[in-house]
C-alpha positions in Angstrom: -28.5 16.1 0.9 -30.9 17.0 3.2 -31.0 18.8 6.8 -30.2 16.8 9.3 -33.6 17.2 11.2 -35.3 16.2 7.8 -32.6 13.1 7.1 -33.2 11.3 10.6 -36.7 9.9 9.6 -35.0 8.9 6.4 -32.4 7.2 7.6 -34.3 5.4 10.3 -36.2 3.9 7.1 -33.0 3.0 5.6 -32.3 1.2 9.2 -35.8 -0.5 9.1 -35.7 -1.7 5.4 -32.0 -2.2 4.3 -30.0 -4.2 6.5 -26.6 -3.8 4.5 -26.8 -0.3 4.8 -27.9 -0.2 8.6 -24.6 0.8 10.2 -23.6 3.0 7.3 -27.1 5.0 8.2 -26.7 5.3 11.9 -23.3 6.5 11.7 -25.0 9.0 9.2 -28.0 9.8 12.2 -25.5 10.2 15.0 -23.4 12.5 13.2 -27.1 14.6 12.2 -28.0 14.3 16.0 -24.6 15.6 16.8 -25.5 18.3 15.2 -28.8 19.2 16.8 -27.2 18.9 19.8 -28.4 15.3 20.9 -25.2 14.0 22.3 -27.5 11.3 23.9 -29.1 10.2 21.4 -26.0 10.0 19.3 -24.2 8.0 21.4 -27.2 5.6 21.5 -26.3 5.6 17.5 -22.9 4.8 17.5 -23.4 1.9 20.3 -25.9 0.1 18.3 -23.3 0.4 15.4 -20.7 -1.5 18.0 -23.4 -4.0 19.1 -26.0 -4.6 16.4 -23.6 -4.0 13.5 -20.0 -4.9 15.1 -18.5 -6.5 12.0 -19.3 -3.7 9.8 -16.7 -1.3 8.2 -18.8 1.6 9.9 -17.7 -0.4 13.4 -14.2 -0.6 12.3 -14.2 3.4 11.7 -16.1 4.2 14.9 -13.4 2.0 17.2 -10.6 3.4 15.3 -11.9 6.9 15.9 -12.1 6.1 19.6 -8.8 4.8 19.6 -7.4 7.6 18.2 -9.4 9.9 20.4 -7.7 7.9 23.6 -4.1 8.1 21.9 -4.5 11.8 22.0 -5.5 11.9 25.6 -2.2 9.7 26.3 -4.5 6.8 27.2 -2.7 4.1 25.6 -4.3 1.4 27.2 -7.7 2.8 26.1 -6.0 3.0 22.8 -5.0 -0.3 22.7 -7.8 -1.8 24.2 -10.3 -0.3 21.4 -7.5 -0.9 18.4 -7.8 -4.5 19.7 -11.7 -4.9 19.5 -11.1 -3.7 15.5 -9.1 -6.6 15.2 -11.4 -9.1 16.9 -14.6 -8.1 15.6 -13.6 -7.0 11.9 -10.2 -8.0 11.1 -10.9 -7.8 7.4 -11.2 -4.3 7.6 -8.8 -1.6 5.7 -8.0 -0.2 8.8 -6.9 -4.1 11.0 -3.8 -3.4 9.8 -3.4 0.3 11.0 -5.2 -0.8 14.3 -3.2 -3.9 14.9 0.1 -2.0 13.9 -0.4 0.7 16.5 -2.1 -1.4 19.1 2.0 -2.7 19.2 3.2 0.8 19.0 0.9 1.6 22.1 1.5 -1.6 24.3 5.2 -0.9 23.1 5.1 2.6 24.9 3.5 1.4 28.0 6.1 -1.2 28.5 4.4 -4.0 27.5 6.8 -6.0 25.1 5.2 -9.4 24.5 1.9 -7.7 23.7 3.9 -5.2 21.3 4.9 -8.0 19.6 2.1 -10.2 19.4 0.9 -7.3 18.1 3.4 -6.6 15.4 3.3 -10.3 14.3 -0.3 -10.2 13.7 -0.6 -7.2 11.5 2.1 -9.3 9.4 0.5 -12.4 9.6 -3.2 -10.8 8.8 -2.1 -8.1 6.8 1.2 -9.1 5.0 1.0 -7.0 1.9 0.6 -3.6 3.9 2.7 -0.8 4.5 1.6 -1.2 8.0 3.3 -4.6 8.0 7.2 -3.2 7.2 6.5 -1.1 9.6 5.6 -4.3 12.0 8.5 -6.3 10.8 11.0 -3.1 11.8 9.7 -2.5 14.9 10.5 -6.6 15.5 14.2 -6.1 13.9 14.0 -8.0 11.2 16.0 -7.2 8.2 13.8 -4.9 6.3 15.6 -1.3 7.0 14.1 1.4 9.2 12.9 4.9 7.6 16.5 5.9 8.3 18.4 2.5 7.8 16.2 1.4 4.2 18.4 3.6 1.9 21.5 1.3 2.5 19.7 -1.7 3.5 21.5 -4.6 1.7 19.0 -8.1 1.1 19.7 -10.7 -1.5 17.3 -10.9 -4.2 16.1 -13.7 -6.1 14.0 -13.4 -9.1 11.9 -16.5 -10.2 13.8 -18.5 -12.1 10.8 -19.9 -14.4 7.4 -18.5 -15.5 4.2 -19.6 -13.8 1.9 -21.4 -16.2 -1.1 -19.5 -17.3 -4.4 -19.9 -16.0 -6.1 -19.5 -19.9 -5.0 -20.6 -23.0 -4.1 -22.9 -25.7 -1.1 -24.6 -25.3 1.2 -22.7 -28.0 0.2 -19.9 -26.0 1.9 -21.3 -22.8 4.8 -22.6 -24.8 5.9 -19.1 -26.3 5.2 -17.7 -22.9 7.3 -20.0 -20.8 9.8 -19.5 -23.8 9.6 -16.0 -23.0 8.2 -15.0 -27.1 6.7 -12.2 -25.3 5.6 -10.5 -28.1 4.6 -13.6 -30.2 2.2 -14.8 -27.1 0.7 -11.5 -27.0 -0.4 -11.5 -31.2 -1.5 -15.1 -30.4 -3.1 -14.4 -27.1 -5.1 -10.9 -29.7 -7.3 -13.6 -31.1 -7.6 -16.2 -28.1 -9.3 -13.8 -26.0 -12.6 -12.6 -27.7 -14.3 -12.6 -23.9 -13.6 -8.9 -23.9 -16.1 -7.8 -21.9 -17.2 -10.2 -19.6 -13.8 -12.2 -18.9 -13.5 -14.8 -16.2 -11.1 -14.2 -13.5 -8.6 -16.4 -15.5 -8.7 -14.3 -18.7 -8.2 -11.1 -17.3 -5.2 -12.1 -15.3 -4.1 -13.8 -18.5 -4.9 -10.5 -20.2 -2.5 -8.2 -17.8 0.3 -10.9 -17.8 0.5 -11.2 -21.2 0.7 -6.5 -21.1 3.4 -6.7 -18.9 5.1 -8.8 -21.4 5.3 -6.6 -23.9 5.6 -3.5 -21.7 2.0 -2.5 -21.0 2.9 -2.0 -17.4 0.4 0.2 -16.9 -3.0 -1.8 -18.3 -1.6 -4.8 -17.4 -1.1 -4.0 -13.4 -4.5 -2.4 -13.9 -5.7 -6.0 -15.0 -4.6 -7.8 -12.5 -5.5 -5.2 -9.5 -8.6 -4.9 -10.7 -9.3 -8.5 -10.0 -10.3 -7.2 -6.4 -13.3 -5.6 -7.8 -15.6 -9.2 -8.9 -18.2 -9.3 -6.6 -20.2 -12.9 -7.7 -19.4 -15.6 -5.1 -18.1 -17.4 -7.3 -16.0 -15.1 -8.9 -14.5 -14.1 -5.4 -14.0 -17.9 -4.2 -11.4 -17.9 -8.0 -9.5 -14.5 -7.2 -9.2 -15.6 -3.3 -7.3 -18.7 -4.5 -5.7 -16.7 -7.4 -4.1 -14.4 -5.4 -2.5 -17.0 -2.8 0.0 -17.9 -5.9 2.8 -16.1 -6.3 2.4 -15.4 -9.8 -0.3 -13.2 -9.1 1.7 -10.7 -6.8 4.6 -11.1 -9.0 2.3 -9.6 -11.9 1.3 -6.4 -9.6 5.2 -6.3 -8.6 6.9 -6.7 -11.6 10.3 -6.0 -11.9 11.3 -4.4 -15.6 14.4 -2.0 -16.2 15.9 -4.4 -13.6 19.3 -3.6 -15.0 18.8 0.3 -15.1 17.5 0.5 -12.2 20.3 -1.5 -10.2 22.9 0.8 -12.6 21.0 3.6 -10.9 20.3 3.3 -7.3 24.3 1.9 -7.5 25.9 5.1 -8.9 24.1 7.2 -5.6 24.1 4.4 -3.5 20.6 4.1 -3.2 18.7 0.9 -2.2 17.4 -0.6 -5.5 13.7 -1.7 -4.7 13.5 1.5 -3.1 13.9 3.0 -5.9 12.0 0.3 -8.1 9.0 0.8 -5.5 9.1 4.6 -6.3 9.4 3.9 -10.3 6.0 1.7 -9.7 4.4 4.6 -7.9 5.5 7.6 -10.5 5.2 5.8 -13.8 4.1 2.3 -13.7 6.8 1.7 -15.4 5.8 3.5 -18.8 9.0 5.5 -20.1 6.9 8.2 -22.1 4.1 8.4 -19.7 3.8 12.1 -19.0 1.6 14.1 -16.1 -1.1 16.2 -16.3 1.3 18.7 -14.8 4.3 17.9 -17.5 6.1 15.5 -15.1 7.8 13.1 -17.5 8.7 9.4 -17.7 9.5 6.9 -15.4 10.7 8.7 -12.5 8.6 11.7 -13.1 10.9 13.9 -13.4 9.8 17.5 -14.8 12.0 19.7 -17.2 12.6 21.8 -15.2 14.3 19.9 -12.6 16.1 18.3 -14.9 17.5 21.3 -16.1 18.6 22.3 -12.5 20.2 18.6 -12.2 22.0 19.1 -15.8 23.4 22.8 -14.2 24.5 20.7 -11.4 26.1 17.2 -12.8 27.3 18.4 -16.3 24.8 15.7 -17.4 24.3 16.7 -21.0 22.1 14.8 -24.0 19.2 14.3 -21.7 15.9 12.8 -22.9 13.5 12.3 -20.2 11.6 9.6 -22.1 15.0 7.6 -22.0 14.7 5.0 -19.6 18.4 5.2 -18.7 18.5 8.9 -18.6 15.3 9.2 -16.8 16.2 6.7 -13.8 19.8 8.7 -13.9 18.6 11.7 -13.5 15.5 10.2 -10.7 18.3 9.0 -9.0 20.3 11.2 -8.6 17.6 14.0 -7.6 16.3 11.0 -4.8 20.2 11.0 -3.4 19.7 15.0 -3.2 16.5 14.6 -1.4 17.9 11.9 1.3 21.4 14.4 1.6 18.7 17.2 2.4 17.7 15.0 5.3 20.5 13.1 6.6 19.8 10.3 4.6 16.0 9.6 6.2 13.8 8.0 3.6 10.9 8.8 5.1 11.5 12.8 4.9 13.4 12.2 1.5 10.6 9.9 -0.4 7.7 12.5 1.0 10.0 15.5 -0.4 10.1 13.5 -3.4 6.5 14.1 -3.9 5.6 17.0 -2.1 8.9 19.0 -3.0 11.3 19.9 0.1 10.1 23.2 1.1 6.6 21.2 2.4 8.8 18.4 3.9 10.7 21.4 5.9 7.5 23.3 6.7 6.0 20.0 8.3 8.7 19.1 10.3 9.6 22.6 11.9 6.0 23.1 12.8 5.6 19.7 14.4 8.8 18.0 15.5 7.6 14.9 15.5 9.8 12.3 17.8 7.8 9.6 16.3 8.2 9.1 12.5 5.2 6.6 12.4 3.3 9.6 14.0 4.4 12.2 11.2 3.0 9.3 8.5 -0.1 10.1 10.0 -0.3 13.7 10.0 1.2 14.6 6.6 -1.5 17.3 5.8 -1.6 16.5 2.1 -3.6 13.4 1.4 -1.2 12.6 -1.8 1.8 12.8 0.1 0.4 11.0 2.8 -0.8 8.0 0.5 2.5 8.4 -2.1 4.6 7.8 1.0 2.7 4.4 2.0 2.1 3.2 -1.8 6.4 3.8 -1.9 7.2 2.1 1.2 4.4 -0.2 0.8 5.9 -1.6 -2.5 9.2 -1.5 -1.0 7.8 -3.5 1.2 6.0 -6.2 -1.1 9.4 -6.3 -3.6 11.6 -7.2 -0.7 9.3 -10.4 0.4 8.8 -11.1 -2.7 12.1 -11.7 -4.2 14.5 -11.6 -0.6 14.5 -15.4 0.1 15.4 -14.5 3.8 12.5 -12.4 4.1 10.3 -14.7 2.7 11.6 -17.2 5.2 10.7 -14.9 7.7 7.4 -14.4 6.8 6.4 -18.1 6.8 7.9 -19.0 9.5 5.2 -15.7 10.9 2.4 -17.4 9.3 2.9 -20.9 11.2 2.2 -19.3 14.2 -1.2 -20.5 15.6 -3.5 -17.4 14.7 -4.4 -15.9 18.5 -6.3 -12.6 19.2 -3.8 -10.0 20.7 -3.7 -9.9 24.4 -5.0 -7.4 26.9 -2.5 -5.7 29.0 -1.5 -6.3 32.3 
């Protein structure tokens, strides 16, 4: 809040006195001596960031900044080379699976195959729940579907075939869950849990597993995603072995209106966890969920629009708080966006959100010949984030249900972990 001549001498306190805030501070104080003109002094900033404070997120930001900086100038092999050093130093970062996604795209370009895909093995192996890593795994070939190739991209699925016990409690509360007495469990489970406010790790995923059980999609993903948020050790050490079972990613992917939804994406040929992926993004799965801009159910679909697809199908009857009518009538206006772009995903999911006139604008103005580099630039932060939750999910439901994938992925993960190379 304060000039930046006034907020140095702050911040150098900050430095001096608060060592988890250090880096944080001196990326604050080169950016203030930036702007009085001390580019010296600045840099001197940002270096002690990269060598006092290299495992810090502010680190992480200041390499990837350089990186991108170099990618711009067409120095790839700066690019690389600085991509790489976020993975080394900080690989726990939110952005080592950006940086060790396009460290592949950039040794890729420069000719460099084995790095590219060291590269693109790692992001999967370090990152495997990221969008960044389906966009690894089709950069390798594997069986995923490219932004053009994903709307017809046949995989086998394979839902679990029993329930996961429950982590909390009694045992006729296991039984009439493994039964699948959805809504008995969740009466029982009403006065079991009396913890409300402080519940273990156990109880709260207990908690949103027994609301997506009776069709609480949305508090119960929120349960179980929210996990991420405990910050006691101890607390950490019981989500961190939590989350390694699949039950837990099976709760933040769960699969309801399976049926519909396959009815669906089959009538306009439309790859089904595509389109589940996009439900989960929309909706969260709640049928009479509605937008604070009238957008309605579980495709989101707004009355309007659904009056111009009615004009245009003859559909007639139409409630948009129907499950069945809601993913028809999604699906359909999906199959319209891909047809508007010669069936590319990418173009048709970001239409999807950002409506096609913005999708055409973007493209004409930049002409992109790298789809991975229009990701990037989408100028609306939504859009941008809508089209890596969506392909992100896509993502997550087709390794967590394709056994082939899945196969894949292990077989990934036995690698012995190796730091990405530096080029030739």
């Amino acid at each position: 809040m304060l000039p930046a001549e006034a907020a140095i001498p702050v911040l150098d306190r900050v430095i001096e006195r608060f060592a988890d805030y250090a880096a944080e501070a001196l990326q604050l104080r080169a950016r203030d001596l930036d702007a009085l003109s001390s580019s010296e002094s600045a840099a001197q900033a940002r270096q002690s960031i990269l060598t006092q404070h290299s495992e810090s997120e502010a680190a992480a930001e200041l390499r990837w900044r350089y990186a991108e900086n170099a990618a711009e100038k067409q120095d790839l092999k700066a690019a690389y080379s600085w991509a790489r050093q976020l993975t080394d130093a900080d690989g726990d970062s939110e952005l080592g699976g950006k940086a060790a996604f396009w460290a592949g795209k950039w040794a890729q370009r420069l000719g460099q195959s084995e790095a590219a895909r060291q590269a693109f093995e790692q992001t999967i192996r370090r990152y495997p729940e990221s969008y960044y890593a389906w966009r690894a795994a089709a950069n390798l070939g594997w069986p995923v579907g490219d932004f053009e190739t994903v709307r017809s991209q046949v995989s086998e699925i394979a839902l679990p075939s029993q329930r996961s016990p429950l982590p909390a409690g009694s045992e006729r509360l296991q039984e009439l869950y493994q039964l699948g007495q959805d809504q008995d469990a969740w009466s029982l489970w009403q006065s079991e849990f009396i913890n409300l406010q402080e519940p273990t790790v156990a109880e709260q995923f207990t908690d949103g597993v027994m609301r997506l059980g009776v069709g609480d999609s949305l508090d119960g993903i929120f349960m179980v995603s929210s996990l991420a948020w405990r910050d006691r050790p101890e607390e950490k050490t019981q989500y961190t072995t939590l989350r390694q079972q699949p039950a837990y990613r099976q709760a933040l992917y769960p699969f309801p209106f399976a049926d519909l939804i396959e009815a669906g994406a089959d009538e306009q040929a439309l790859n089904p966890l595509l389109v589940t992926a996009l439900i989960r993004q929309e909706s969260r799965f709640e049928p009479k969920i509605r937008s604070a801009v009238g957008a309605v159910g579980l495709m989101q679909v707004m009355p309007d629009t659904a009056d111009w697809i009615q004009a245009q199908t003859g559909f007639d009857n139409i409630n948009l708080e129907s499950p069945a009518d809601n993913i028809r009538l999604g699906t359909w206006y999906l199959n319209y966006t891909h047809a508007e772009y010669s069936n590319n995903s990418l173009f048709a999911v970001a239409s999807y959100n950002a409506g096609p006139g913005n999708i055409a604008d973007w493209i004409e103005r930049n002409n992109f010949a790298d789809l991975d580099e229009f990701v990037e630039r989408i100028p609306f932060a939504e859009t941008r984030g809508y089209v890596d939750s969506v392909f992100g999910g896509y993502w997550n439901y087709l390794q967590l249900y394709s056994p082939a994938i899945a196969q894949l992925i292990q077989t990934n993960a036995e690698k012995p972990p190796a730091p990405l190379p530096e080029l030739k």
